[in-house]
N, C-alpha and C positions, 0 to 999 in steps of 0.2 A: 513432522510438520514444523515443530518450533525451528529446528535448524534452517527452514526454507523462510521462515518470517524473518527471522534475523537475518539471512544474509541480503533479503530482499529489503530489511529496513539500513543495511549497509549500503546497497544501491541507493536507493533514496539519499542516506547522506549525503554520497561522494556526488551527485546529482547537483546538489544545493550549494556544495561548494563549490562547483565548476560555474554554477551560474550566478554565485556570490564571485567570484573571483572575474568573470566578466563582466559582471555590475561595474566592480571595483575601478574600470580602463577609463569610465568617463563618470567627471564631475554630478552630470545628469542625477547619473543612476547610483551612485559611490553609497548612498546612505541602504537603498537597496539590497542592493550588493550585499554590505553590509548584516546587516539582518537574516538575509537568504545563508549567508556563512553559519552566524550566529544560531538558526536554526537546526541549521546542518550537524553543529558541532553539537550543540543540547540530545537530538534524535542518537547521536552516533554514543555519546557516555550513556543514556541511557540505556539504549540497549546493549553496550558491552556490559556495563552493572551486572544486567540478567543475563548473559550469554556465562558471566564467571561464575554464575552460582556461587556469590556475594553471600558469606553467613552472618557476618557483621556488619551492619552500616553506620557504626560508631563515629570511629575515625573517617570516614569518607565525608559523613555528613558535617564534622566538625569543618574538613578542610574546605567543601564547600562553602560553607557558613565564613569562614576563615577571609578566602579568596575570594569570595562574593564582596564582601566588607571591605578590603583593598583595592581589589578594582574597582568598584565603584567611588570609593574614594580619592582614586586617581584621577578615574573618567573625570570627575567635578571638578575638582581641587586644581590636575594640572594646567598651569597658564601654557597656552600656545609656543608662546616660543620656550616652553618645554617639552614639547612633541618630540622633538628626536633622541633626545635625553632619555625621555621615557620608550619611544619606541625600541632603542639600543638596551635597556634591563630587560626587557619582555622579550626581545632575542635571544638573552641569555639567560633567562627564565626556562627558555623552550628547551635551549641545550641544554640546561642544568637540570630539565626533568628526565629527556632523553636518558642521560648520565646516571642519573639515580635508578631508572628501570632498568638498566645494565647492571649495576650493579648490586642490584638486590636479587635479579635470575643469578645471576653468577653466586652469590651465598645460597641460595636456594639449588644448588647444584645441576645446572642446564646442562644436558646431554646431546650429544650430535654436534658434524662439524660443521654444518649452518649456522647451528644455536651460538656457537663458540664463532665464528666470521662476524655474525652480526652482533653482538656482544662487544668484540673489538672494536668494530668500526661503529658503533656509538656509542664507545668511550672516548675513542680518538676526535669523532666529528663533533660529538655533545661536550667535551671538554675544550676544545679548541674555540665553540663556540663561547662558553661560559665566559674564560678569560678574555678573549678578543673583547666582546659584547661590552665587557665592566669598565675594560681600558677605556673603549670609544665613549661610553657614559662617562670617565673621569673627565676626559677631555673636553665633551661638549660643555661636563658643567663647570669648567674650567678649576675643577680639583688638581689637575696636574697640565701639565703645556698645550695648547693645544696645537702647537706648531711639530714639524716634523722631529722626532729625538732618535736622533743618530744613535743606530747599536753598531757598534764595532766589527767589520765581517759580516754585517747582517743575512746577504745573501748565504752564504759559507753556511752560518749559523742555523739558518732555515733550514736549510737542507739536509744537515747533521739531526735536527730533532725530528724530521717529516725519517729521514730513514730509520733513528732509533723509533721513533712510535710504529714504523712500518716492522721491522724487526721484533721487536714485543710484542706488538700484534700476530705475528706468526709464532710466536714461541709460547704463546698464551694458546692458541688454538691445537697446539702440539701436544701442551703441558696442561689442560682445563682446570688442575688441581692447585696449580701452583698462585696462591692469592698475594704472592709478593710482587708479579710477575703485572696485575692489572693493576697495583699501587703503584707501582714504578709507570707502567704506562699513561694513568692520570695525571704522573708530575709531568710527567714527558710532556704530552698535550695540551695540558695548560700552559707550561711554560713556551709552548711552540704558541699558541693564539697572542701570549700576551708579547711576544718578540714581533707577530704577525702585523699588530696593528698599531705599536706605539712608536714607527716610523712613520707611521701618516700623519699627515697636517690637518686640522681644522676644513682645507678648499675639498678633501678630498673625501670625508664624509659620508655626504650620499652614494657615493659607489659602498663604502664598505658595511655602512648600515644593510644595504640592499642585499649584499653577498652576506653578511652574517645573517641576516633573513632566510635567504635559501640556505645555509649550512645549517640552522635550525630543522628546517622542514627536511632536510637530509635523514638528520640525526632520529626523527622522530620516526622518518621511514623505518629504518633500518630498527627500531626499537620495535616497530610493528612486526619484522620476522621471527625479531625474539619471543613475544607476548603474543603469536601466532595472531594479529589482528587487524583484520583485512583495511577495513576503515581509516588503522593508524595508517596503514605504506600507503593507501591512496591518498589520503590527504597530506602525509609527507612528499610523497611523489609532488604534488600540484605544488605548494607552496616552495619545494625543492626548486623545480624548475623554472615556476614564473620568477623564484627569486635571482636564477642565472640569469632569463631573458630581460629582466629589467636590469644586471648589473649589466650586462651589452650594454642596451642603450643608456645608462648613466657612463659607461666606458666610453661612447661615443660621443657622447655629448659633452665631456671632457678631455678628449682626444687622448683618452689613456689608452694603454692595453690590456685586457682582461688578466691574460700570463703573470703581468706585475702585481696586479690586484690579489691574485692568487698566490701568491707567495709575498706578499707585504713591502712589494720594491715602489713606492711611492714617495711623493711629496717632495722629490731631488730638486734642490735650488737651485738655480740658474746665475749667472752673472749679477751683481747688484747695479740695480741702474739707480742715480740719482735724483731725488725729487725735486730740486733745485735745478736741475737742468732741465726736467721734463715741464717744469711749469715756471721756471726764469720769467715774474711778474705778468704772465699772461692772465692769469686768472680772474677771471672779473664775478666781483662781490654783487648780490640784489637784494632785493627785500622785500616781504608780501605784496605791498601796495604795485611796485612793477612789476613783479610775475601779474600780477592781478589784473594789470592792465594789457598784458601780451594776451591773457585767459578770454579776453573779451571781446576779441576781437577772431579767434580762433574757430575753425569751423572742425576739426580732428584733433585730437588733443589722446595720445597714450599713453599708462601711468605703467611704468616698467618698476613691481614689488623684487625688495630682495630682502638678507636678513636684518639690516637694519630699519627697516618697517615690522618687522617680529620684534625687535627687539624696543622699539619706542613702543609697541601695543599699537598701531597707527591702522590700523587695518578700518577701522570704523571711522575713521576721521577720514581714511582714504571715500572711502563710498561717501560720506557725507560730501565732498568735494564734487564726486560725480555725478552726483545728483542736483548741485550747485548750477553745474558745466552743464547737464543733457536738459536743465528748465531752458536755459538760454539757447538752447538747439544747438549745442556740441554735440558730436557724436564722440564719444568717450569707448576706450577699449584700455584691458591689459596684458601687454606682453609678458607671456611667461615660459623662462626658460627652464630646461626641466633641472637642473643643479643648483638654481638659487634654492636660498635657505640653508639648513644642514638637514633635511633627509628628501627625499623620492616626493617629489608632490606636497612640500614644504608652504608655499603659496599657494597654491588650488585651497587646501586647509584652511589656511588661514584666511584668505577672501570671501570662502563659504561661510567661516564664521561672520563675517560681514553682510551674511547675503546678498554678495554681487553675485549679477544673473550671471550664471554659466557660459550662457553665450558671447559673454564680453569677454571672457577668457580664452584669449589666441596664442597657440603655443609659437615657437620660433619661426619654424619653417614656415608658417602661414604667416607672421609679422612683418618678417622682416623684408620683405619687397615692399613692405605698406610704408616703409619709414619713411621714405622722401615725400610722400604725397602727407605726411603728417605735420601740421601746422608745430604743436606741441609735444615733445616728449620730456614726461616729468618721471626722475629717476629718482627712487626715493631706497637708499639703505644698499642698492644694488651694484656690486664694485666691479669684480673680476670679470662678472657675466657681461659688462658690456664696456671693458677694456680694448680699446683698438687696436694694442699691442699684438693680440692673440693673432691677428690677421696680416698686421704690418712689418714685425719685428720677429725675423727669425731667431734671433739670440736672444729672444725671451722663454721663461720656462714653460711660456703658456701659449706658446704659439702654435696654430692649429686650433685650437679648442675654440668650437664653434659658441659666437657670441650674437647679443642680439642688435642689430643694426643701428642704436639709437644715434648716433655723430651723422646721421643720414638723415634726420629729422630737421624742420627749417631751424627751431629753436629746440636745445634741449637746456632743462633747467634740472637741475642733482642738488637733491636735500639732502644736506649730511652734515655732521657735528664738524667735520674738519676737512684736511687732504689726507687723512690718514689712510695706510694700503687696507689692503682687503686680505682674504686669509695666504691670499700667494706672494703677499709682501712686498707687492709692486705698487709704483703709481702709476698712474690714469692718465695717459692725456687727453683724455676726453677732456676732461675740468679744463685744459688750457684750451680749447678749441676755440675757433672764431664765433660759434654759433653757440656758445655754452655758455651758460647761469648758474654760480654756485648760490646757492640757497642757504646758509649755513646757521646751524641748531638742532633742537630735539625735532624730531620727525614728527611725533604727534603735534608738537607745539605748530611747527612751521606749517603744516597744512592746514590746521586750524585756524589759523592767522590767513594764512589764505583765502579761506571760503570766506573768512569773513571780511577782506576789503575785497572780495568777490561781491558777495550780497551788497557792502555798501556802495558799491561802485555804477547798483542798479537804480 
């Protein structure tokens, strides 16, 4: 009977995470969701605990106690616009654990050629994740470039270490005994993640966050046929998968190709166009007091978040604005594209910590026919995402890549410290537009200033 509880408290799990992980699709329900995972995942270690007939819970309970104390100190501690930072170590957390129960069956002597398949391929998927994961964390926290850094041959090079790690992999499954054989394939591995991901640039990010997500949940899978345990591959399965299906639509949404993603051929720079040519004194300067006077007179007004609104903290100066705008009977919305920021739902985040209502959050496809009927579009931190180039300029690198309509807006006004590019190194000519407002300064500061010759202007 115990083996039917257990596999029934398995079901239960993987239940909680399917319906955590559908939480997860809308703002609504995201903390839900949430929770239902978190549930999910508590039910599922404990009953593996008892399923291993566990003799010591020394070392277990240390590591709890351990990682309880961590994450929890993350959850607080980390500031928002260090969410992808931190989401990028906890990807390579996940592969770094996968990697490690690989390699401790494999000293423990695993038998069969399943045991020894799966063994390989989460060493291969869990080390590939580990290195990639650390790179994309150097980069976000701008410990090394975060721009694209050419490897010589790169593609060449990929392909050389994806066959040597496939090769070691078969000769490991051949040879079970031979442990020089899975040392060699951990260098391999890692050095293939870390070649994988230090050609990407900063724009391109949230795709590779996303994909190192699912290679996580890959990895964990396959450490589930090692550790015979049903709970680990279904819920590496889920997370495996949704983390493909979101790297699509982050593929899509930046007009990449998946293929590239998948082998690290990213971030290739296009022609340099001139900023001097692109904004040749068109730019026209404002300043709270006039934006404040176009605010009031406004009946739609949309605030399009990118990452330099994370990175002023403006997110609460933002809502206090909106609430400024909807007393006067604005009707206030935010356009949100799904690649601003640097990871997958980088602004949803961050606005929630604001407690803007959910329902003001309108993704692209549903904004952006709204733009011309929009009195105000105030752009705050958000570059690439709403680059007109992408649309107008085939010999840019970003063309194609669906942006959010704001130059369709009657006035658009763009808060930002300068004309400086954005992570694709281009300029804007949005900013020189006939209908544009640069707003120039701290993001927190300038909205602030805002609301407030807003309020005195009542």
């Amino acid at each position: 009977m115990q083996i039917e509880l257990i596999y029934l408290a398995y079901l239960v799990a993987a239940v909680l995470f399917i319906l955590g992980i559908k939480g997860l699709t809308k703002p609504r329900t995201a903390v839900r969701g949430n929770q239902l995972s978190a549930l999910g995942m508590l039910v599922a270690v404990v009953v593996t605990l008892f399923d291993q007939n566990v003799l010591s819970y020394q070392w277990i309970i240390a590591g709890i106690v351990t990682g309880g104390v961590i994450g929890s100190l993350m959850a607080t501690k980390v500031q928002m616009t260090a969410m992808p930072q931190m989401v990028a170590v906890l990807n390579g957390f996940g592969g770094g654990a996968s990697l490690f129960v690989a390699l401790a069956n494999f000293h423990m002597g695993t038998d069969g050629t399943v045991a020894m398949v799966s063994i390989a391929a989460t060493v291969l998927i869990g080390s590939v994740t580990l290195s990639g994961s650390f790179v994309a964390f150097a980069k976000l926290q701008e410990l090394i470039s975060g721009n694209p850094i050419a490897v010589p041959g790169n593609k060449i090079l990929n392909a050389v270490l994806l066959i040597a790690a496939l090769v070691l992999g078969g000769m490991l499954v051949a040879d079970p005994s031979n442990g020089t054989l899975i040392l060699a394939l951990v260098v391999v591995a890692l050095l293939l993640g870390l070649v994988l991901v230090v050609p990407i640039g900063g724009a391109d990010m949230p795709v590779v966050i996303a994909l190192l997500n699912s290679y996580s949940g890959i990895a964990a899978a396959t450490a589930g046929f090692i550790t015979n345990n049903t709970v680990l591959i279904v819920s590496g399965s889920l997370v495996g998968a949704s983390g493909l299906i979101l790297t699509s639509i982050m593929c899509k949404a930046m007009n990449r190709s998946l293929t590239n993603v998948l082998f690290g051929v990213m971030g290739e720079v296009g022609e340099s166009v001139d900023a001097d040519e692109v904004y040749a004194g068109k730019v026209k300067s404002s300043s709270p007091e006039e934006v404040a006077m176009l605010l009031e007179t406004a009946e739609r007004v949309v605030i399009v978040p990118g990452y330099g609104l994370a990175m002023a903290q403006a997110q609460h100066a933002v809502r206090e604005l909106a609430n400024v705008l909807e007393e006067r009977g604005t009707n206030v919305q935010y356009a949100i594209h799904p690649v601003a920021g640097r990871m997958p739902g980088h602004m949803n985040v961050l606005l929630a910590e604001a407690e803007v209502p959910y329902e003001q959050l309108v993704e692209m496809d549903a904004i952006n026919p709204q733009f011309e009927q929009t009195d105000v579009a105030i752009v705050i931190g958000a570059n690439d995402v709403t680059n007109p180039m992408a649309r107008e300029d085939k010999g840019s690198p970003i063309y194609g890549m669906p942006i959010l309509n704001v130059d369709k807006a009657r006035t658009v006004v763009v808060v930002k410290r300068s004309l400086s590019p954005g992570f694709a190194g281009l300029p804007n000519p949005l900013f020189a537009k006939d209908n544009a407002l640069m707003l120039f300064g701290d993001g927190k500061k300038a909205i602030v200033d805002l609301s407030t010759s807003l309020k005195e202007a009542d």
